[in-house]
C-alpha positions in Angstrom: -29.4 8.8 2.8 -31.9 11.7 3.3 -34.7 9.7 0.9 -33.8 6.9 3.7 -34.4 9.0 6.7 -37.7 10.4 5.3 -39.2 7.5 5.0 -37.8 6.4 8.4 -39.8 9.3 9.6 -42.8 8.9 8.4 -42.7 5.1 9.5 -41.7 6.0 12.7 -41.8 10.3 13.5 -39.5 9.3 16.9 -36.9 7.2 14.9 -36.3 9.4 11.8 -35.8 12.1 13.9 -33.1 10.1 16.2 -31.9 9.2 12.7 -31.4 12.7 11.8 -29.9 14.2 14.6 -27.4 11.5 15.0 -26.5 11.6 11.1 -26.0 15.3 11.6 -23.9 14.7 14.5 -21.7 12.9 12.7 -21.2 14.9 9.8 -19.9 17.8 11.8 -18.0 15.5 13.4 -16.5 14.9 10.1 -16.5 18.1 9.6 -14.5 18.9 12.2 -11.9 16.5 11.9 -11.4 15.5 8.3 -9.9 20.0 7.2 -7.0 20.1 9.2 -6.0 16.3 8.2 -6.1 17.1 4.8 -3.9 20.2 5.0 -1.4 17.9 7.0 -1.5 15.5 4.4 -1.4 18.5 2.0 1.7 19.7 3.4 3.3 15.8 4.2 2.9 15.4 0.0 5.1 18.6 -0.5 7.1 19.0 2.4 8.6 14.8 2.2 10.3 14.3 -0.6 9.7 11.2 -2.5 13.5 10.0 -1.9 13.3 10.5 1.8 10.4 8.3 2.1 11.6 5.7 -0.2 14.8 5.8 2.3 13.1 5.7 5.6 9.6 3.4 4.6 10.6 2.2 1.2 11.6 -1.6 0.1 15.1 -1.4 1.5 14.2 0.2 4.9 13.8 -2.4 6.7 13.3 -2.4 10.7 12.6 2.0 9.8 10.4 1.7 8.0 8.4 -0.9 10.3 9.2 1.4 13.2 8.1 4.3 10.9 5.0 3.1 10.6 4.2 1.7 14.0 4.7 5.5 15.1 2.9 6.8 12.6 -0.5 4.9 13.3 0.2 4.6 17.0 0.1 8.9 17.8 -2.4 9.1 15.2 -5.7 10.8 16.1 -8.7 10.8 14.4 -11.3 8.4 12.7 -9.7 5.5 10.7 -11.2 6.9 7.3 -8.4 9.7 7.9 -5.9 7.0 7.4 -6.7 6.1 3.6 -5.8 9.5 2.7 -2.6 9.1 4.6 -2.0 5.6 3.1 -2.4 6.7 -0.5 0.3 9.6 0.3 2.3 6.9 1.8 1.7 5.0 -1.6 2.3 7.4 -3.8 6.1 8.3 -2.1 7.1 4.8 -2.8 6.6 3.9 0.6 6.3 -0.1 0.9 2.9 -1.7 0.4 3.6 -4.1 3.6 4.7 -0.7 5.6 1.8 0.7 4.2 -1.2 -2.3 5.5 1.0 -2.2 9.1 0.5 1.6 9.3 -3.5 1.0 8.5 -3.8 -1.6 11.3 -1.9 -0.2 13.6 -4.0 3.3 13.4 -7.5 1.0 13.6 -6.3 -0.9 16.5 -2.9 0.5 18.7 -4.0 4.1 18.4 -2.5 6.0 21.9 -5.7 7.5 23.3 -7.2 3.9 22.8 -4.7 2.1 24.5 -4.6 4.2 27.3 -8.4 3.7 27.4 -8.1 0.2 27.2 -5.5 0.1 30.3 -7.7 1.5 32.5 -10.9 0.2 31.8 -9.5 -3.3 30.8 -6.3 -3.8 32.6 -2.7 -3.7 31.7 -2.9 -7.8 30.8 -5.8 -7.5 28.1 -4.1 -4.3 26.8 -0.4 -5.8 27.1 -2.3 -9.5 24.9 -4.4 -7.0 22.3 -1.2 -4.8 21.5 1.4 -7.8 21.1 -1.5 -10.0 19.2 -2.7 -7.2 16.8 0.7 -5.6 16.5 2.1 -9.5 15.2 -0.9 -10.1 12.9 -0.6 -6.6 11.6 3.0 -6.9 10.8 2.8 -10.8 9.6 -0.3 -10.3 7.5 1.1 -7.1 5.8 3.9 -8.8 4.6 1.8 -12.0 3.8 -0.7 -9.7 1.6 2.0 -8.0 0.1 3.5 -11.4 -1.1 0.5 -12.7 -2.3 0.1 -9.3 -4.5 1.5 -10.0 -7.8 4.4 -7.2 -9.1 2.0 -6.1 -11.8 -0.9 -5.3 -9.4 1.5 -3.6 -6.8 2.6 -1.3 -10.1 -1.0 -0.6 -11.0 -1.5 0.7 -7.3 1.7 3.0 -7.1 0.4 4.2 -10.7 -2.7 5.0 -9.3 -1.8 6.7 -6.7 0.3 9.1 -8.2 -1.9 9.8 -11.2 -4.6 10.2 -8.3 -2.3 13.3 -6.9 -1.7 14.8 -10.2 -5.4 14.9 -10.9 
């Protein structure tokens, strides 16, 4: 990235600079935001037991664990690359994979602060249509994924994640 901006500079002095400022921009950004998730999702890995997830988002939850998630990805803040470190905790407490694709869509798309955005620069139709549309593919295509997803791969991915933790 920084051999990429050079050469952007030299090319063009005015653009690499942009380039650089706005890359720097971001990374505090980052910065700022990406800490206090990780102690949250610190604290989620050793405050939630493993049973109580599997109870309240695991295969048997059924309409909690949907709900679970919708709450979960709807007060969310934060960029959407907070998420996967969120998901893979999710994962590696057993949560269900189909809970755990529902929770990922909803945070990228039915996030509170961008909903209220959306209401009141769009209108309470287009934000009433995106919400029930997204929410319904979300929640169909989770499941639909997670069925196409054969048992051995879903084991390899629960495997993963926990070895992931214990590393």
């Amino acid at each position: 990235m920084i051999a990429l901006i050079t050469i952007l500079y030299f090319i063009n002095n005015e653009v690499g600079v942009n380039a650089s400022n706005k890359t720097l921009s971001n990374f505090k950004s980052m910065l700022g935001v990406l800490p206090p998730i990780l102690v949250l999702i610190g604290l989620l890995d050793i405050w939630i037991p493993k049973e109580t997830m599997i109870k309240y988002m695991g295969p048997d939850s059924g309409l909690k664990g949907i709900l679970i998630a919708l709450v979960l990805g709807s007060l969310a803040a934060g960029p959407l690359y907070v998420a996967f470190p969120i998901a893979a905790i999710l994962i590696k407490k057993q949560a269900r994979f189909a809970y755990v694709l529902f929770f990922l869509g909803v945070w990228s798309s039915s996030k509170l602060p961008l909903l209220m955005y959306e209401y009141t620069s769009f209108g309470g139709g287009f934000t009433t249509i995106h919400v029930i549309s997204n929410l319904t593919i979300f929640l169909v295509g989770s499941f639909i994924i997670e069925k196409m997803i054969s048992k051995e791969t879903l084991k390899k991915v629960y495997s993963s994640a926990s070895e992931m933790a214990e590393a």
